[in-house]
N, C-alpha and C positions, 0 to 999 in steps of 0.2 A: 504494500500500500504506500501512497506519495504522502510525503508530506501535506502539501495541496490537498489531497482530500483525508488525513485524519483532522485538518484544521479548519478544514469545512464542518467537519463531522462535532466537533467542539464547537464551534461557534456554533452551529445549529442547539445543540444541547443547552448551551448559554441562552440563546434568545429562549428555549423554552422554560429554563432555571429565573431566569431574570423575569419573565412575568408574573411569576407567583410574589414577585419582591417589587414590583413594580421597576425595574432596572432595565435596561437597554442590554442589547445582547455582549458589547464593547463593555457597561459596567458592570456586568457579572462575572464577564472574561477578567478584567481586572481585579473584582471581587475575589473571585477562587486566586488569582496572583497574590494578593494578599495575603489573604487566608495562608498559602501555603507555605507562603516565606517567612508569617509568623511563627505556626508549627517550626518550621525547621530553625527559625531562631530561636524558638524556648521549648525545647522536647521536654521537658519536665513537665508544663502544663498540659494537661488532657485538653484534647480537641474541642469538645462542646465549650470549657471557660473559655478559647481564644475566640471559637466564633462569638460567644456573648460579648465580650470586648470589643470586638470589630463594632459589633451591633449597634451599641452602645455609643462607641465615637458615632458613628453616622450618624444617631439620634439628635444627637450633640452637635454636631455640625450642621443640622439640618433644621434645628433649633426646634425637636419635638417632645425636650423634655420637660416636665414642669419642673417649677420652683418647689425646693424643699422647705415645707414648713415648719416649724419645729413645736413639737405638741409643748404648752405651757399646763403646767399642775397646779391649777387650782385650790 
């Protein structure tokens, strides 16, 4: 198999990963980039905590997180 078509075959898989996240076929492609280079720069962490990280900045970056309130004791 060519290059050319397993990277065909990937990006097709991307555009259909990236709709369930609402992500373009390019940011999921990038996405799983991430992801992976996180893994292999912190093998100590289990896979689901990096993806919750990743998750997380995006939220963050995308400004959908709320403000922490702090419960006051009455």
């Amino acid at each position: 198999m060519t290059r050319s078509i397993i990277l065909k075959k990937i990006y097709f898989q991307a555009a259909i990963e990236g709709e369930k996240y609402s992500r373009s076929a390019d940011e999921q492609f990038n996405y799983w980039a991430r992801l992976g280079k996180a893994c292999l720069d912190n093998p100590e962490l289990p896979t689901p905590f990096v993806v919750e990280c990743l998750e997380s900045l995006e939220e963050s970056r995308s400004g959908q997180l709320s403000p922490l309130i702090p419960r006051t004791d009455s």
